[in-house]
C-alpha atoms as a printed R data frame, in Angstrom:
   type eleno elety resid chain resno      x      y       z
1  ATOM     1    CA   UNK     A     1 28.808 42.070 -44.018
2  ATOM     2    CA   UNK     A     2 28.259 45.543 -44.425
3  ATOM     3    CA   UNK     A     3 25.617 47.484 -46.883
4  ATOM     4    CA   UNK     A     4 26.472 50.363 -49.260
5  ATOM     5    CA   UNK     A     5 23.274 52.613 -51.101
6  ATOM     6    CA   UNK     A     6 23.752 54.730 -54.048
7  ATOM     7    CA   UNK     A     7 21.159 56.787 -55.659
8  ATOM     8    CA   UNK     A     8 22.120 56.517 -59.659
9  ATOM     9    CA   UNK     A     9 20.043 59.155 -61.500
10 ATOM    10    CA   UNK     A    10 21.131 59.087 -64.616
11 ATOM    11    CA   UNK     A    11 20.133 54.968 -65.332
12 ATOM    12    CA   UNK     A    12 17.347 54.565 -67.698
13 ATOM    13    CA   UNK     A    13 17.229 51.213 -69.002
14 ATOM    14    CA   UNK     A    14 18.289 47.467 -68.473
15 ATOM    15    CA   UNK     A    15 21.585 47.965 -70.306
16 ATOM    16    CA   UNK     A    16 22.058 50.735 -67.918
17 ATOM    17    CA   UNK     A    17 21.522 48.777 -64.821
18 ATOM    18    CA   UNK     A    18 23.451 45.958 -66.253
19 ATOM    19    CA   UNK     A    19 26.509 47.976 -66.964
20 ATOM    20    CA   UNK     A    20 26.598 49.354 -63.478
21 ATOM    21    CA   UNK     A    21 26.041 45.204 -61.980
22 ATOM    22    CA   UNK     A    22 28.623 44.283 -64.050
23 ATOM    23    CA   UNK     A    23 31.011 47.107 -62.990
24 ATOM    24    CA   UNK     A    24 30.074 46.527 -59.379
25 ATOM    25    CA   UNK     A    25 30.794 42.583 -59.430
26 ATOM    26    CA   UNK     A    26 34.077 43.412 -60.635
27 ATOM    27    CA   UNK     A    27 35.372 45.190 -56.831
28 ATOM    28    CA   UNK     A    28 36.669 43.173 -54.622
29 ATOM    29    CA   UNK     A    29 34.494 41.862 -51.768
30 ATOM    30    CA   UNK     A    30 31.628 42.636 -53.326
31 ATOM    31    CA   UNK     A    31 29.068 40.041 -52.855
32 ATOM    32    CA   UNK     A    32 25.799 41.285 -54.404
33 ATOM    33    CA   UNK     A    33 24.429 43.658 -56.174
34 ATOM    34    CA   UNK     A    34 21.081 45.056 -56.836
35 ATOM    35    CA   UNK     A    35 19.628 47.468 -59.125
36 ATOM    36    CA   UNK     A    36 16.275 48.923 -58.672
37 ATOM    37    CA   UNK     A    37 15.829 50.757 -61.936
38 ATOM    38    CA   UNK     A    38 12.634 51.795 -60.530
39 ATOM    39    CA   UNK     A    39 13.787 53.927 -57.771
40 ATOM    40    CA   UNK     A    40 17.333 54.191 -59.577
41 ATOM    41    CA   UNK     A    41 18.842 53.317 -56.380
42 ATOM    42    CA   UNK     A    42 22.118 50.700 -56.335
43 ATOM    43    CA   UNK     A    43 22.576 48.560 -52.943
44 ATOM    44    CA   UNK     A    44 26.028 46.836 -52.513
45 ATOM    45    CA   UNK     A    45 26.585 44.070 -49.928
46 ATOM    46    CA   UNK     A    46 29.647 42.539 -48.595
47 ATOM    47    CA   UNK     A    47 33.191 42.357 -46.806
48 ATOM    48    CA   UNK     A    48 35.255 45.489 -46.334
49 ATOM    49    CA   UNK     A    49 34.321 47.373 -49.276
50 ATOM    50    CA   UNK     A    50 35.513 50.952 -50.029
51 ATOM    51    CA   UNK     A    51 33.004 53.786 -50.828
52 ATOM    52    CA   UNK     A    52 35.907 55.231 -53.508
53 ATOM    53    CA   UNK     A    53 36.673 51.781 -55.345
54 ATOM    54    CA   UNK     A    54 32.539 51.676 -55.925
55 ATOM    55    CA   UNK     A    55 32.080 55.255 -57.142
56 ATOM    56    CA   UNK     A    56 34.828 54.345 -59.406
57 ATOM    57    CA   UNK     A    57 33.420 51.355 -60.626
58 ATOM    58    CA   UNK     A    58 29.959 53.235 -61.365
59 ATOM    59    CA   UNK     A    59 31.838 55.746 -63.243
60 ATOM    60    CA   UNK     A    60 33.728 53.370 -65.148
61 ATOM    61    CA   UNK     A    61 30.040 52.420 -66.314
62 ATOM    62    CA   UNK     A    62 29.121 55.584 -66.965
63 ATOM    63    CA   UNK     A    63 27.130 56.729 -64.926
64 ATOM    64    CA   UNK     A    64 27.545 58.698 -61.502
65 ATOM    65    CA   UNK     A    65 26.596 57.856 -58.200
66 ATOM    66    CA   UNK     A    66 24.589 60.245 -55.950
């Protein structure tokens, strides 16, 4: 299983972090996905996932990914 980190700056609020979850679940090997409003950092786990199909997907949300 392999790990991916974004830093998502621009995420203010559970809706936000929902949006991007939601987006994220979406891809392809993705097995889970956590949000850390907090630190606004996104952490994606799973099988042969592709850095460009998650940027995508956290722009499709609205939202960019650091």
């Amino acid at each position: 299983m392999s790990e991916l980190v974004y830093s998502v700056p621009d995420m203010s609020c559970d809706h936000c972090t929902a949006a991007v979850r939601g987006q994220l679940e979406r891809i392809s090997g993705v097995e889970t996905v956590e949000v850390d409003l907090a630190t606004k950092r996104v952490v994606v786990r799973g099988e042969d996932l592709q850095d460009a199909a998650l940027r995508a997907a956290i722009d499709e949300a609205g939202y960019e990914a650091a």
